[in-house]
N, C-alpha and C positions, 0 to 999 in steps of 0.2 A: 504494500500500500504506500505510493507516495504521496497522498493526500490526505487533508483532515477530513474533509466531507466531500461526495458526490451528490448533488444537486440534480436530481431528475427531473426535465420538465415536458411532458409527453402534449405534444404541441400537434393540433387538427383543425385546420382553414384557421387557425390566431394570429394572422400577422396584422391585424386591427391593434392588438393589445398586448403581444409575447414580449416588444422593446421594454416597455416599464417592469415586466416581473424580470428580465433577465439584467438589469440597470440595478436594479434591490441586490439582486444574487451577487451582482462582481463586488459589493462593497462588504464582504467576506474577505476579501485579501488575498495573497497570490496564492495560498494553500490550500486552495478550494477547487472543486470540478464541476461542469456547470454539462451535460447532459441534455442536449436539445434532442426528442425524438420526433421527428417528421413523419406523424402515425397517416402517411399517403395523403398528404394534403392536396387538393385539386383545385381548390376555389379562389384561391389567392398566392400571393406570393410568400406564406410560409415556408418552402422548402430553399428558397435565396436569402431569405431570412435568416435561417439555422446556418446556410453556409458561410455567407458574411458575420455572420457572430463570431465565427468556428475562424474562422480566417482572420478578424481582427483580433482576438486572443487565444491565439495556438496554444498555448500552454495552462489554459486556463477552461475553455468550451469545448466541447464535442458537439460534430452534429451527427445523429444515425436517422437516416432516411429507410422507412420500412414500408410494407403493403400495409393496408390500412388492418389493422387487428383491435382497434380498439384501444380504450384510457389503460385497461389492463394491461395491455402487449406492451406499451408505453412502459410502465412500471417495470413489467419483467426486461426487457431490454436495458433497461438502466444499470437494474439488478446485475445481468452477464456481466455488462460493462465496466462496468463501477470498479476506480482505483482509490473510491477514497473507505477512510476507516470506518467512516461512519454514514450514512445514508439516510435522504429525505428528498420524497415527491412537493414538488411545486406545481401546480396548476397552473397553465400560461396564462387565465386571465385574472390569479391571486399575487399577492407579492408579498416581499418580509421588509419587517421593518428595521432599519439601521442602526437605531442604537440595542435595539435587542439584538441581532446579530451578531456585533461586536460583543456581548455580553454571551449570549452562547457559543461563538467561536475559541474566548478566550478559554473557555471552561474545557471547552473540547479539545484543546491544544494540551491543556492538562491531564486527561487521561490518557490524549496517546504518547503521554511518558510512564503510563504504569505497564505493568507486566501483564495484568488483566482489565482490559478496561470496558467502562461501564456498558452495560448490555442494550440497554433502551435509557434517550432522555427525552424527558417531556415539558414540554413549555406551552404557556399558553395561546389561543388567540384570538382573533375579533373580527368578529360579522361585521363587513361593509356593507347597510343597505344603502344602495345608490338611488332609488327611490325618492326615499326620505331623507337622505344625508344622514342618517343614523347612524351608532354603532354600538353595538354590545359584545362585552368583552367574553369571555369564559375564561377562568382559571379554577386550580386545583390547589389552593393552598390550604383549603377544610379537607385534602382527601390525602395527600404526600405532605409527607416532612421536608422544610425546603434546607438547601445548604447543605447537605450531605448525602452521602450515597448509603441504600437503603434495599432492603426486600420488599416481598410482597406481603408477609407477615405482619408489616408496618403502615398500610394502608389501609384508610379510614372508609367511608360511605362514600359513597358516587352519588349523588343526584340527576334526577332524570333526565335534566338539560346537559349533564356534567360529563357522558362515553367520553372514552378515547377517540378522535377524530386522527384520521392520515395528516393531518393539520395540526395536530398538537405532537405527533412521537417525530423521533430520531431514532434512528435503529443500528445497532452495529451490523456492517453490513457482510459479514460473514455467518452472523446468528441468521440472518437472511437466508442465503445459501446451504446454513447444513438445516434447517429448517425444513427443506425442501419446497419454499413457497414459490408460487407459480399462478399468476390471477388468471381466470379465463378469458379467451379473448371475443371481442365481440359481446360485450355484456355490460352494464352501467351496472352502479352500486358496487362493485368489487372491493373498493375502498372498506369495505365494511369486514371483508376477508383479511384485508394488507394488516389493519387492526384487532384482529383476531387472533387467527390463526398462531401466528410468531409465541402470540402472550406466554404460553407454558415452558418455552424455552431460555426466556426472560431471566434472569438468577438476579441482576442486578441494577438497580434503577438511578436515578438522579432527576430530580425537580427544579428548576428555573423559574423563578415567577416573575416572566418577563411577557409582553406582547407580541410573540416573535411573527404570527403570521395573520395574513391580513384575505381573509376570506370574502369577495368580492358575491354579493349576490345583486341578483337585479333583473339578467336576463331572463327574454322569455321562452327562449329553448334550453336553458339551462335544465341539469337532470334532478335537480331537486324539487321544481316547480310542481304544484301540483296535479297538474292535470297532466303534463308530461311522466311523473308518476307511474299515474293511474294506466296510460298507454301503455306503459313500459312493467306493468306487474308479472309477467311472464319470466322477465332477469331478477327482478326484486327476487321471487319465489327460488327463480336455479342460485342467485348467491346466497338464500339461507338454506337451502339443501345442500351446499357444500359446506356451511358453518357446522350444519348437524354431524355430514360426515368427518371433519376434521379433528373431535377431539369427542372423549368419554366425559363429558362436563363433569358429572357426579362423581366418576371418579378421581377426578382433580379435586372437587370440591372439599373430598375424604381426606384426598393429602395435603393440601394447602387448601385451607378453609375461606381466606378473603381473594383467594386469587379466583376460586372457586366460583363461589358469591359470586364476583363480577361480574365472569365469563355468563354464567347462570342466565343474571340479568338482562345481561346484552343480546341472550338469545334466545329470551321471553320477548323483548324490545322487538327482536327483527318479526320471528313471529307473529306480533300485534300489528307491526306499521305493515307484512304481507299480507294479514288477513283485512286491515283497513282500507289499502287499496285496491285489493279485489273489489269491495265490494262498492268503493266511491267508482272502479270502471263498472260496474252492475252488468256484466254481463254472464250469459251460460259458461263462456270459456275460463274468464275469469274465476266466477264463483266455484267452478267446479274445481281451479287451479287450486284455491283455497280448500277447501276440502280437503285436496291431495296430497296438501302437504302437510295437513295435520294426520292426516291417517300416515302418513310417511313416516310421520315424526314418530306415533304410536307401536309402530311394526318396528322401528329402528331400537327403540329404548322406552318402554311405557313405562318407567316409573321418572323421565327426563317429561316425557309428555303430560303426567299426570301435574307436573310441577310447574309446567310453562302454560298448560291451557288453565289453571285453575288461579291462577296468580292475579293481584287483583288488576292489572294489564289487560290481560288478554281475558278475564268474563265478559267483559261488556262487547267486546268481539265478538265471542261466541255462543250470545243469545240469541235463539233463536229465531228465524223468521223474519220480516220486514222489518219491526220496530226493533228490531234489536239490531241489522245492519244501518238503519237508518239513527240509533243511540250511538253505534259505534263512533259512523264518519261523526257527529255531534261532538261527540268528546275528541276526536282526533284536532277539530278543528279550533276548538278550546284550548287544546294543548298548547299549538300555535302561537294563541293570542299571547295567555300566560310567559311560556318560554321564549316566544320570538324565535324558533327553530333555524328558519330561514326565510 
């Protein structure tokens, strides 16, 4: 590794908006790699973009030009790539912020002079609504102990606005690799696996209570949107059928009880927001999706299923009948207001 971090930023028709998140990323300093992947852009001039980056700091950007696979393929490409110790996705149309990057680089500079160094670090960061000119921050400094390096044994209550987002970790980028992570391609929402999957191999953490990244929401083909969603519940449903397959939750839970917990949580969560937007798309295909992947869930591990359908999340999900998909989207959209999601 002769870098401190590799920078992934999996770039698709963004040459509107890729200059300003890759302009954030250089002011890291020369020890840094900056990862442009040209996931087959067509529509614009992203792929001269990436070369011109790449060409005006040889030492410092890559550009990998690929067939289109998707925000996943994006990640895993960087993953192959990646010279640096430690790794994190950038979204072309998010960016970090400067003085927190100087403040998490310096930190990261410091581990990679130990012998073993930190496994995952987490920092915070903040919804841009461009909308409203708003912004709401998220941090964790009610769930990690800040200023030292730490287990999971140490880690407090999540709140339901509070997941781990691909947005808040730093991952060392070989835990990556023997991890065997691999997102699939062609699929939105995988992000929910990148944050997943890795967690149990995790041994050692560190907390940063800085605002390092800057979460751009606004558009309206963006894949958070809701009604783009609701389109899209077909992948929602295949990336929490891969969360189910990727780990024995309960059995984690047995050996590490809060790491456990978490995992738990987060895959109660995916479960509720797949069976809520099946039913806000209200269709035979959809609802049946739904269905399928709770019976999936129950043939896989019923007493994981007994724990995720009956939790107080996912009841109001799986009440019966019209009133009770029509309570559901109700509460989902409360949610919203409450947390400001996106």
């Amino acid at each position: 590794m002769d870098k401190i971090i590799t920078f992934a930023v999996p770039c698709y028709n963004s040459a509107d908006y890729m200059d300003h998140c890759v302009e954030t990323l250089l002011k890291g300093g020369e020890d840094i790699e900056i990862i442009l992947v040209d996931d087959g852009s067509t529509k614009d001039a992203t792929p001269e973009k990436c070369d011109a980056w790449a060409a005006k700091y040889p030492d410092i950007i890559r550009a990998i030009h690929q067939e289109n696979g998707g925000h996943g393929e994006g990640v895993n490409q960087g993953i192959r790539n990646a010279r640096g110790l430690y790794y994190k996705v950038v979204d072309s149309d998010d960016w970090l912020d400067e003085e927190a990057l100087h403040t998490v680089m310096e930190q990261l500079r410091q581990f990679a002079h130990m012998p073993a160094p930190v496994d995952m670090v987490v920092a915070n960061y903040v919804y841009e609504h461009v909308e409203d000119n708003t912004r709401k921050p998220v941090n964790y400094k009610n769930v990690f102990p800040t200023g030292r390096i730490f287990t999971w044994d140490e880690i407090r209550h999540f709140r339901t606005s509070q997941y781990l987002l691909m947005h808040s970790v730093i991952y060392r980028t070989q835990l990556l690799r023997d991890c065997g992570l691999e997102l699939p391609k062609h699929t939105f929402y995988v992000d929910n696996i990148f944050v997943y999957q890795p967690l149990p191999y995790v041994k050692t953490i560190y907390y940063l209570n800085v605002d390092l990244y800057r979460y751009f929401i606004g558009r309206s083909d963006q894949s958070v949107n809701e009604s783009v969603m609701a389109g899209r519940i077909d992948q929602q449903v295949r990336v929490t059928r891969l969360m189910i397959e990727a780990h024995d939750v309960l059995a984690i839970k047995a050996s590490q009880p809060r790491l456990g917990r978490y995992m738990l949580n987060y895959l109660s969560m995916m479960m509720t927001i797949s069976s809520i937007f099946a039913v806000i798309a209200n269709t035979p295909e959809s609802l049946g999706m739904r269905t399928e992947l709770w019976e999936y869930l129950r043939q896989k591990d019923a007493a994981l299923y007994r724990r995720c359908r009956y939790r107080a999340t996912n009841a109001a999900t799986n009440i019966p009948g019209y009133q009770g998909r029509k309570l559901s989207v109700s509460l989902y959209r409360m949610a919203r207001k409450i947390y400001k999601f996106n």
